[in-house]
N, C-alpha and C positions, 0 to 999 in steps of 0.2 A: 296651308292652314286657312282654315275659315273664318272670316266675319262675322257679325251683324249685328246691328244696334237694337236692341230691346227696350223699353221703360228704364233706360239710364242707363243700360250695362253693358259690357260688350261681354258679348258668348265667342269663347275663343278654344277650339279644342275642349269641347266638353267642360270646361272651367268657365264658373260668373267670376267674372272682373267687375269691381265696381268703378267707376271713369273716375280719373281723379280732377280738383281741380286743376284750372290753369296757372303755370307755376307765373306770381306776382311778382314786380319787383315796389318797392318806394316810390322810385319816379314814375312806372305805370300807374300804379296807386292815383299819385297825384296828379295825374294826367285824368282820369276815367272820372277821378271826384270833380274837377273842373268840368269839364262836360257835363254832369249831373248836376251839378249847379246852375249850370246855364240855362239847362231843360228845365229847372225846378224855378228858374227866376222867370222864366218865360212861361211857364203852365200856371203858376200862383202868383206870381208880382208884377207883370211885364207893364201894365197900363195901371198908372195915376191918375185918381179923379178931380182936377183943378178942385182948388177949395175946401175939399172935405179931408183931402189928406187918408180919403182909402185907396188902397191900391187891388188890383184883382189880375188873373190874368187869364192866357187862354182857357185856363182849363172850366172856370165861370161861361165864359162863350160859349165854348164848343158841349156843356151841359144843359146850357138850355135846349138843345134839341132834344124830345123828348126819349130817354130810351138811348139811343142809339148813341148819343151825345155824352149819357154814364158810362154807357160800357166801354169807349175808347178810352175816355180820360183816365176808367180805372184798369184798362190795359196799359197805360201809358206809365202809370203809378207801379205797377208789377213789374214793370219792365226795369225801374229804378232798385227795387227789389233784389230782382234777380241779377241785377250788376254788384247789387251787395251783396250776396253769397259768391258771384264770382272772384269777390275780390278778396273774400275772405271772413268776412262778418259773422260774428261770432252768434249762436244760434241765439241769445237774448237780443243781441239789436237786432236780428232778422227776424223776429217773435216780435218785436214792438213794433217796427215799420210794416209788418204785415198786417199787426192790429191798426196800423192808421188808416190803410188803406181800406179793409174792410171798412170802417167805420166811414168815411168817405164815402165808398160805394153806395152802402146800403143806407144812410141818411141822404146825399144825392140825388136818391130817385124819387125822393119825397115833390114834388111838385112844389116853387119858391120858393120854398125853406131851406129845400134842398142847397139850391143854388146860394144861397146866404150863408148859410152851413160852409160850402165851399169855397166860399170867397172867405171868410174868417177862418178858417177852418184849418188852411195850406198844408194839408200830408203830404205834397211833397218835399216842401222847405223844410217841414219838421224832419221826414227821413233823412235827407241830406245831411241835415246837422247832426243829429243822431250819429249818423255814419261818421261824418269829419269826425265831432267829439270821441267815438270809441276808436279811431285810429292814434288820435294823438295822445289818447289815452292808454294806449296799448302801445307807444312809438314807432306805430307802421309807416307813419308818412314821415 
């Protein structure tokens, strides 16, 4: 029997199979959400500004490089995403973390605004929460 992976599907014997997801448990759940929290506390919150009480974090930095500096961080931001479909997220929160991220990107590349935008902004803590809140709300975790 033949193989091969196509645009998502596996061609198996003249039949499309569509790939299913990976089967989740609760405690992977709540394992895969910690890790995105961490990546999320460290892309939008990780550094405190003595005094002023803002905080920012890599993903401010690594923005200001022009260009090249958006496009990581809003791969980086997809990447959170697509841990949320893997985990199971229901197409309305994956429909609103994707509008974060968009909006993200494409305000971003705006030259210092951009980066203010981002630094205020945090789509990824907002995802994150997003996500928590519709698991506990659904009692996946």
């Amino acid at each position: 029997m033949a193989y091969s992976f196509t645009a998502g599907t596996w061609f198996t014997a003249g039949a499309w199979q569509t790939r299913a997801r990976p089967r989740v448990t609760a405690a992977s759940r709540r394992k895969v959400l910690e890790r995105l929290e961490r990546l999320s506390r460290i892309l939008d919150t990780a550094i405190r500004v003595p005094g002023l009480g803002i905080r920012f974090g890599v993903d401010g930095i690594i923005g200001l490089a022009p260009g090249i500096g958006d496009a990581v961080t809003t791969l980086l931001s997809c990447w959170i995403v697509y841990q949320a479909y893997r985990l199971g997220a229901s197409r309305e929160v994956l429909t609103r973390m994707a509008g974060n991220v968009a909006l993200d990107g494409v305000i971003g590349v705006v030259p210092l605004f951009g980066d203010l935008f981002d630094v205020m902004w945090r789509a990824n803590r907002r995802n994150v929460n997003l996500l928590r809140t519709h698991f506990e709300r659904e009692g996946l975790i």
